[in-house]
Structures are given as structure tokens and as C-alpha cells.
C-alpha positions in Angstrom: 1.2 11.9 6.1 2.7 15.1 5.6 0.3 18.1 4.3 0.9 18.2 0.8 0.1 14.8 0.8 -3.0 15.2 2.2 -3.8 17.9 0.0 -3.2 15.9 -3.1 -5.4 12.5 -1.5 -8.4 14.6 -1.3 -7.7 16.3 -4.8 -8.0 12.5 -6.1 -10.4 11.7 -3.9 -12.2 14.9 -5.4 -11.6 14.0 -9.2 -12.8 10.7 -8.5 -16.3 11.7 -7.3 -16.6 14.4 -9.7 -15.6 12.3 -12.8 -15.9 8.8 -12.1 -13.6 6.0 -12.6 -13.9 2.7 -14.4 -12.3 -0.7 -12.6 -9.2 -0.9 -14.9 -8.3 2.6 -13.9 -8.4 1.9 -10.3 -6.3 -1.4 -10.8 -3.9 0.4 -12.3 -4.1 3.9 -9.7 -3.5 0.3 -6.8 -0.8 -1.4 -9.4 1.2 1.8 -9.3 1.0 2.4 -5.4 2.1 -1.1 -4.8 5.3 -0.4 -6.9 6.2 2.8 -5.8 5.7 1.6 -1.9 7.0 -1.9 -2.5 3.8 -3.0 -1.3 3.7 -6.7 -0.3 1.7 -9.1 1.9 3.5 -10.0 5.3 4.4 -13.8 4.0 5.3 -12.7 0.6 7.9 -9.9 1.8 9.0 -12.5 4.2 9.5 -14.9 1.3 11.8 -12.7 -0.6 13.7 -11.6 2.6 14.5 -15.5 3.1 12.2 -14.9 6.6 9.8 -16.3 8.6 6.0 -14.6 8.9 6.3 -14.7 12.7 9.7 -13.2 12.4 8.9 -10.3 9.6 5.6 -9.5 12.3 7.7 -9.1 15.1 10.9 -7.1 13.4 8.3 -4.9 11.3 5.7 -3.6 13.4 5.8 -0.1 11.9 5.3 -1.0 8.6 2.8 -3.5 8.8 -0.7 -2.0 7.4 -3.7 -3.7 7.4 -6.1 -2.7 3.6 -9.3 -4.9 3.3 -8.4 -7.3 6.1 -5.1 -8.1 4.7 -1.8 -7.3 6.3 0.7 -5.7 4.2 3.9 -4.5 4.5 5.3 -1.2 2.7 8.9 -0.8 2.1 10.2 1.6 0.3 13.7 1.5 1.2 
């Protein structure tokens, strides 16, 4: 994470504290992320890649993220 990034997490992070936040506007802060980063479970980027799990674990490494337990790959390319 580069520095202005940081910078602008903890801003958020700030504003939400400091105002609060109802549950359909963090569903939609988590909808946009997941479009902007292409954000997709492990099986369902391997779906749409035409791959297998195993293979999108082993050829993907970097990009796999785990969020609540879950593994998740993000692809912005």
C-alpha cells in the first residue's frame, strides 16, 4: 500500500467513527471495491477463467487474499 493510500484508509476509517455508517452504505463502500479490484472468490475467478481451483491457487499466489475466512482473488488487470 503505497502512502497516499494509507493516508486516505485512515481518513475513512476516521469519517466512519466520527459519523457513523448505516449497513446499505457499507454494502455499497464493499460493492464498489469489489468492482474496481475485480474482486472474486478463488472458484468463481477460476470459473470464468475456464480453470481449475487447485490450478488458480497454485498460478495466483500473490493475489490470493483471505477477508472474513474467505479466499479471494483481486485482479485488476
Amino acid at each position: 500500500m503505497t502512502d497516499k493510500e494509507r493516508t486516505v484508509a485512515k481518513k475513512f476509517e476516521k469519517y466512519l467513527y466520527e459519523n457513523g455508517y448505516s449497513e446499505a452504505f457499507l454494502v455499497e463502500i464493499i460493492k464498489l471495491a469489489f468492482d474496481y479490484g475485480n474482486v472474486k472468490t478463488v472458484q468463481s475467478y477460476a470459473d470464468s477463467k475456464g480453470k481449475s481451483y487447485q490450478g488458480i491457487v497454485q498460478s495466483h499466489k500473490e493475489k490470493i487474499n483471505y477477508i472474513s475466512g474467505i479466499k479471494f482473488i483481486i485482479d485488476k488487470n
